[in-house]
C-alpha positions as CSV (number, residue, x, y, z in Angstrom):
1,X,-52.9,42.5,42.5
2,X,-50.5,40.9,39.7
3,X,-48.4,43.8,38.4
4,X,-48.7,44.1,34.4
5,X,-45.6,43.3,32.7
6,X,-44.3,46.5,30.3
7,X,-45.0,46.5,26.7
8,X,-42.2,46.5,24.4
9,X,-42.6,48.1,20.5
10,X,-43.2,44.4,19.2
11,X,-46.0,44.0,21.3
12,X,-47.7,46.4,19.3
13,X,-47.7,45.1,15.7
14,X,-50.9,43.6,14.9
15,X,-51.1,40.7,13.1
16,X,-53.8,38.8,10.9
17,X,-55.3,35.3,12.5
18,X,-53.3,32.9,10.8
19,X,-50.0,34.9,12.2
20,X,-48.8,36.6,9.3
21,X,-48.7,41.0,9.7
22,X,-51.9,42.8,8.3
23,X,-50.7,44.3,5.0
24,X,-52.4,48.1,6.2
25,X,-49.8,47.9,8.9
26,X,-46.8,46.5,7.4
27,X,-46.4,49.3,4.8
28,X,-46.1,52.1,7.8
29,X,-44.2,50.0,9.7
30,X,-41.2,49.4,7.0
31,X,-41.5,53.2,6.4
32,X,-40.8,53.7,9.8
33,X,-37.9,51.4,10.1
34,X,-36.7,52.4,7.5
35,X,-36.1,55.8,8.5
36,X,-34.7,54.7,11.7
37,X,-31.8,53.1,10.3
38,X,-28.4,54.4,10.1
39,X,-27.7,55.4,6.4
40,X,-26.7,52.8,3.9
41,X,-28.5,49.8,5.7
42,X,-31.4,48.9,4.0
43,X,-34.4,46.7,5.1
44,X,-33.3,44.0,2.6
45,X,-30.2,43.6,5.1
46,X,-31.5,43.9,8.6
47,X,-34.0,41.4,10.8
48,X,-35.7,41.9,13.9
49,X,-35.3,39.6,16.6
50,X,-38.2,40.4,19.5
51,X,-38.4,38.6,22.8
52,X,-41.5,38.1,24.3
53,X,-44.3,39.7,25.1
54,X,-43.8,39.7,29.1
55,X,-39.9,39.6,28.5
56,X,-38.5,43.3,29.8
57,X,-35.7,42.9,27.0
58,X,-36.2,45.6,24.1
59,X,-36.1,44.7,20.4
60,X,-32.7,43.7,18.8
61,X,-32.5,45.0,15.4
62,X,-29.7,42.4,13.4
63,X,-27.5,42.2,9.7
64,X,-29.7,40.0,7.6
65,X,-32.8,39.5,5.5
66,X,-35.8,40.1,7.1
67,X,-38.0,37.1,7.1
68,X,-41.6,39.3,7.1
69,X,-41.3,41.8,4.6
70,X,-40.5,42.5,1.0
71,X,-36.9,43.0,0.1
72,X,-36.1,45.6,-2.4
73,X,-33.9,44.4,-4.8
74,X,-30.5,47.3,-5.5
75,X,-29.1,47.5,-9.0
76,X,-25.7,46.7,-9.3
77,X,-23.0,44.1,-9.7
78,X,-23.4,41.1,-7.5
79,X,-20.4,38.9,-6.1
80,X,-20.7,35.5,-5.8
81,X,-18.2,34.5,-2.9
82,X,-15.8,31.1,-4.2
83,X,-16.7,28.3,-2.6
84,X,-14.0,27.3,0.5
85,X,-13.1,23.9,0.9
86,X,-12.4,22.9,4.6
87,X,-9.5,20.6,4.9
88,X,-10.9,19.1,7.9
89,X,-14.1,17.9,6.4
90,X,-12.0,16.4,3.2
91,X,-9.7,14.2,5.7
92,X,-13.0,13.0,7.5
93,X,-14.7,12.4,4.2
94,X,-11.5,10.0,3.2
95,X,-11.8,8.4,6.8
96,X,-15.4,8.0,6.4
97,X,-15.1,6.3,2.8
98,X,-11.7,4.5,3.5
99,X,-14.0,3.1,6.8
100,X,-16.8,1.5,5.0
101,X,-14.4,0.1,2.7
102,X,-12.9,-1.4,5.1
103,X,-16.4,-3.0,6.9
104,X,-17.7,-4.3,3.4
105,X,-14.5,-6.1,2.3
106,X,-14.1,-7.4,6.6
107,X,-17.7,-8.2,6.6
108,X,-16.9,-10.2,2.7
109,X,-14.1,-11.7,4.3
110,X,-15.4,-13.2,7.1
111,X,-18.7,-14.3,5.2
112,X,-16.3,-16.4,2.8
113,X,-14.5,-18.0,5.8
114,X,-17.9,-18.8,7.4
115,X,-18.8,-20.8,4.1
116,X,-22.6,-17.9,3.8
117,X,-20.5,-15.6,1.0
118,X,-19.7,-16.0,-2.5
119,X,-16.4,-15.5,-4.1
120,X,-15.0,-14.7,-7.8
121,X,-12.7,-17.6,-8.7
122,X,-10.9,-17.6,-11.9
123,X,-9.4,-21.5,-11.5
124,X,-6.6,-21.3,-14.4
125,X,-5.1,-17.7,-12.4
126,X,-5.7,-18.9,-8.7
127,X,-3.7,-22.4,-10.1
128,X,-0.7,-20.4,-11.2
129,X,-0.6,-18.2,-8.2
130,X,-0.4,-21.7,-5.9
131,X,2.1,-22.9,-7.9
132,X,4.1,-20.1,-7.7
133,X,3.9,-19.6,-3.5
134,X,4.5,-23.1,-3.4
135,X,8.2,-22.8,-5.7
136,X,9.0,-19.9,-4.0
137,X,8.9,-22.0,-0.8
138,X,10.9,-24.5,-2.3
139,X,13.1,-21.9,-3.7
140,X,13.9,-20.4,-0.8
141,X,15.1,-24.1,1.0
142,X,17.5,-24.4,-1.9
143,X,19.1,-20.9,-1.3
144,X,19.1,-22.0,2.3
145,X,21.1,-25.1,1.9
146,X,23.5,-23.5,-0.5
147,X,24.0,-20.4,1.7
148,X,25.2,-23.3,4.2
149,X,27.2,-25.1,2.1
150,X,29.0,-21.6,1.1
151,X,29.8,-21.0,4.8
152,X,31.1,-25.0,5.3
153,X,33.3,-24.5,2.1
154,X,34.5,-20.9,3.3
155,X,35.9,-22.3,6.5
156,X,36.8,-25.4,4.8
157,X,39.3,-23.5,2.3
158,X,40.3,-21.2,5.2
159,X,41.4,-24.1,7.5
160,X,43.6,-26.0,3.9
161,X,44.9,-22.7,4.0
162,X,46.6,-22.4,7.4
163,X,47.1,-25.7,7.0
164,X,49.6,-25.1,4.0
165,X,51.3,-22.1,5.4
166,X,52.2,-25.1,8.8
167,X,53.6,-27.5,6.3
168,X,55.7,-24.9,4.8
169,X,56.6,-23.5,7.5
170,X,58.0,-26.7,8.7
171,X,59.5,-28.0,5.8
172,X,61.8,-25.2,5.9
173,X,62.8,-26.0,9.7
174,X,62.9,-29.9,9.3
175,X,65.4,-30.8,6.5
176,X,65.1,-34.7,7.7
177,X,61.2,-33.9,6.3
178,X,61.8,-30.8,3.8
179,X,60.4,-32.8,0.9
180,X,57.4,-34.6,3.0
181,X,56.3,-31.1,4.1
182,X,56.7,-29.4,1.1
183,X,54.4,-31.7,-1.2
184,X,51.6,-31.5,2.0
185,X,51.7,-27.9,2.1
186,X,51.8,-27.6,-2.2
187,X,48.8,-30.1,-1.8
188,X,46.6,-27.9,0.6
189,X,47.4,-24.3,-0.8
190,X,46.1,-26.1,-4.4
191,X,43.5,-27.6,-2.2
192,X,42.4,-23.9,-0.7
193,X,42.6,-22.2,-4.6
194,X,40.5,-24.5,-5.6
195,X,38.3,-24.1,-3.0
196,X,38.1,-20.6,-3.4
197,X,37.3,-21.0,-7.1
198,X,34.2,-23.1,-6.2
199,X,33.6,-20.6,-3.7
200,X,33.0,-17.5,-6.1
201,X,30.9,-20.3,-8.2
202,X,28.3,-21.1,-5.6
203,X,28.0,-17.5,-4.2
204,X,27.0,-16.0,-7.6
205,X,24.7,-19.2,-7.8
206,X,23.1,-17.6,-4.1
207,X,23.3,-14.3,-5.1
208,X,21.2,-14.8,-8.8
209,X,18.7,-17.0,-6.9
210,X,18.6,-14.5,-4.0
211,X,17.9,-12.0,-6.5
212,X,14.8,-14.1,-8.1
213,X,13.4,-15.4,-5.0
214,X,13.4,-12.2,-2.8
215,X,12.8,-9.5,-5.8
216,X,11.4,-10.6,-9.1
217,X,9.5,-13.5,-7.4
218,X,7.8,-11.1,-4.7
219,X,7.3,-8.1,-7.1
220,X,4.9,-10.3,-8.5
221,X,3.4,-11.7,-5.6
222,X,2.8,-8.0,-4.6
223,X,0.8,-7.9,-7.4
224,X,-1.2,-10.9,-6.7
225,X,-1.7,-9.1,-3.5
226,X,-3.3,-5.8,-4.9
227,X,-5.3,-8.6,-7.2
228,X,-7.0,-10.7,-4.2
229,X,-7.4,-7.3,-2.6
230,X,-9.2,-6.3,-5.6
231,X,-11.3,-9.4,-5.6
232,X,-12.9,-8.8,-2.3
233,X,-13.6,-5.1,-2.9
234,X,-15.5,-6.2,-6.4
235,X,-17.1,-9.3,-4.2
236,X,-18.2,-7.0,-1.8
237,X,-19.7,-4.5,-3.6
238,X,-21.0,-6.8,-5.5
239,X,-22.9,-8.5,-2.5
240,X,-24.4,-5.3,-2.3
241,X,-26.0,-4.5,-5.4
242,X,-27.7,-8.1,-5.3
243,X,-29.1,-7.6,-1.7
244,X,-30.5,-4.4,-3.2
245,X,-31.7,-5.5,-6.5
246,X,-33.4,-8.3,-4.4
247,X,-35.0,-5.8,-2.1
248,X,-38.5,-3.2,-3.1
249,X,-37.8,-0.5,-5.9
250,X,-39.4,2.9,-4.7
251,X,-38.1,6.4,-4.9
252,X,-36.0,5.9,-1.7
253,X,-33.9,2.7,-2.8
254,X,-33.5,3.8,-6.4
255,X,-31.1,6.2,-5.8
256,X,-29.2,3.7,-3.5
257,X,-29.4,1.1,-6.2
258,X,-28.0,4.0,-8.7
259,X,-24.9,4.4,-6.4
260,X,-24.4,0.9,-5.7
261,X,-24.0,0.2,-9.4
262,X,-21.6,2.6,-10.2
263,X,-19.4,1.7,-7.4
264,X,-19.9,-1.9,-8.2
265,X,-19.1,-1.6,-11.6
266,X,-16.0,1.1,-10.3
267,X,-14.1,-1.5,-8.6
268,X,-15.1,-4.0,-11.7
269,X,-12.8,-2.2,-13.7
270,X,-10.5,-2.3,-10.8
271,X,-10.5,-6.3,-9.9
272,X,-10.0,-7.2,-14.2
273,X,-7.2,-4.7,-14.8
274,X,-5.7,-6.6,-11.6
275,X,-6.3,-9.8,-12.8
276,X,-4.8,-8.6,-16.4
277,X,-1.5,-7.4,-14.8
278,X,-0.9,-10.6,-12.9
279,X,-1.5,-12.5,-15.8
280,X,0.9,-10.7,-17.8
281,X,3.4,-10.7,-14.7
282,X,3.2,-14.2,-14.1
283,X,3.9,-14.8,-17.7
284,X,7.2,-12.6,-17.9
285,X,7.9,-14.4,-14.7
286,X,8.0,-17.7,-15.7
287,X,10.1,-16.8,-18.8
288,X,12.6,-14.8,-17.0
289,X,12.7,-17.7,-14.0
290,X,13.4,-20.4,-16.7
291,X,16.6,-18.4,-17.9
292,X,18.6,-17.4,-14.7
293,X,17.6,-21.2,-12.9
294,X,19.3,-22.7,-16.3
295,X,22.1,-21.1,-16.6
296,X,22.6,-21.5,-12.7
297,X,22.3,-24.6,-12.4
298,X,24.5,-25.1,-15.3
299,X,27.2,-23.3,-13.3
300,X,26.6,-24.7,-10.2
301,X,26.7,-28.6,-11.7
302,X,29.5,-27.8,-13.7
303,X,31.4,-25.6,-10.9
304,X,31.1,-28.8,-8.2
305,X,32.1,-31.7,-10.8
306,X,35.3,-29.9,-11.9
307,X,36.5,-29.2,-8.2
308,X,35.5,-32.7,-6.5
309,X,37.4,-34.1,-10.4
310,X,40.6,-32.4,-9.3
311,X,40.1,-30.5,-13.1
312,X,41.4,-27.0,-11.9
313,X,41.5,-26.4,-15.8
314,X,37.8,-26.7,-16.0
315,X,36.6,-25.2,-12.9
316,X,38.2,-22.0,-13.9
317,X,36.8,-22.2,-17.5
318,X,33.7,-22.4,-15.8
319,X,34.3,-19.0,-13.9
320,X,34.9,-17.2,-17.1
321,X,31.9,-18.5,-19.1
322,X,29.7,-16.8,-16.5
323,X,32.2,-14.0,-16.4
324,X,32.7,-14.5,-12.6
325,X,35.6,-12.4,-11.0
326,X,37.1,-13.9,-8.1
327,X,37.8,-11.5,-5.1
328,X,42.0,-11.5,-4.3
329,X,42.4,-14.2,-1.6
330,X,42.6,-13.2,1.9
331,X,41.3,-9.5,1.1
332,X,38.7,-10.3,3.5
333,X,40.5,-11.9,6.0
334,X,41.8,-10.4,9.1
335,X,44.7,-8.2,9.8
336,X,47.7,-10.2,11.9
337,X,46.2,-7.4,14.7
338,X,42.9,-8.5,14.9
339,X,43.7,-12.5,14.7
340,X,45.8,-11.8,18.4
């Protein structure tokens, strides 16, 4: 014969057909709970978890509302516990944002390349911006060739220099040749001063270009950057509105429509206050590049005529109207020490 499984307390509360406790039953049974209770927990704050019927396990009584009965409401104040904000979730909230940034302007970009996407264009901007790449480039050979030319010269007046201190030397030692000697030596040494004269000419000439190619020149282009950037976000999310504006209008896309408008018309404002700071770059650019490239190449014409004229006169006025200092010759140059 199958033994009968023991009855535990919970067994015993009867309950209407539909599941829910008779109401002549649940009265009693609060009162009696209640007074089994340690003092100071009321029912509003307990729960009873029961196992089954045929489980051997006895009731366990737990902290927390109770989901059959009545609560009773107790006077007094009530504390409303601040709100904690888990560092954890706000990183992968940023990660999970910063990702499907990323898909809709990768998806955008590939779309465009494959010819099935449409882009914003502004022609008269996107012009400028070639034409600027495209100097730079050219730019950039120019202060390559004159970099090179700087080093020739720099070895040039370094070798007339040697070359002077030999005739000297041997125009004191060869008095059948003092005077031969002496006006080759004089000839190099004036040779070598002039040398370095053009010298601190074209190195300022590198050094202003340097400074317009590789800062002022890409300062801006970092701008254009954060503009085409821009442009993709605002073509992305801008793909996405139309898909769903072309797609049903019910209560579950409306809301998604909502939200796709306000991000669309977020990075908007985004892509034309871009757009208005490389104009406005560009333009400062193209004042300031007109300036330092005249007055270079002012100095650099006027630098090279005067030396290959033999006018030392003039080369050196040319120095000072650019107010360029010329280091003290041979403060560069090796010790006696390190030449062995």
């Amino acid at each position: 014969m199958a033994q009968e499984s023991p009855k535990n307390s919970a067994a015993e509360i009867p309950v209407t057909s539909n599941g829910q406790l008779e109401d002549s039953h649940e009265h009693s049974f609060n009162r009696d709970l209640k007074r089994s209770l340690p003092v100071g927990l009321g029912l509003s704050e307990t729960k009873i978890t029961s196992h089954g019927f045929d489980s051997t396990k006895e009731g366990v009584v737990e902290a927390g509302p109770f989901p059959g009965g009545r609560a009773q409401q107790k006077s007094g104040p009530v504390v409303l516990a601040d709100e904690v904000k888990n560092p954890a979730m706000e990183k992968l909230e940023l990660v999970r944002k910063w990702s499907l940034n990323t898909y809709k302007c990768t998806r955008q970009i590939i779309s465009e390349k494959l010819g099935r996407g449409s882009r914003t264009v502004d022609l008269e901007l996107e012009a400028q911006i070639d034409i600027l790449r495209d100097n730079k480039k050219k730019y950039e050979n120019i202060l390559k060739l004159a970099q090179t030319l700087s080093t020739q010269l720099f070895q040039m007046v370094h070798t007339q220099r040697q070359l002077g201190d030999a005739f000297a030397d041997l125009s004191l030692k060869s008095l059948e040749l003092h005077e031969e000697f002496g006006y080759n030596a004089d000839t190099q040494k004036l040779l070598a001063k002039n040398g370095e004269t053009l010298l601190g000419a074209i190195n300022f000439f590198i050094a202003s270009v340097n400074t317009l190619v590789n800062k002022t020149i890409e300062d801006t282009l970092l701008t254009v950057k954060q503009y085409e950037s821009a442009r993709i976000e605002y073509d992305a999310y801008r793909t996405d509105l139309e898909e769903l504006n072309l797609g049903p209008r019910d209560a579950n896309t409306l809301p998604k429509i909502e939200q796709s408008q306000q991000l669309f018309q977020m990075h908007k404002e985004k892509y034309d206050k871009m757009r208005n700071d490389v104009s406005i770059k560009l333009k400062f650019l193209e004042e300031n590049k007109v300036k330092v490239l005249h007055n270079q190449l002012v100095l650099f014409h006027n630098a090279i005529a005067a030396y290959f004229a033999g006018n030392q006169k003039q080369l050196e006025q040319t120095l000072k109207q650019f107010h360029i200092k010329l280091k003290t010759p041979g403060a560069d140059a090796p010790s006696w020490l390190e030449e062995q």
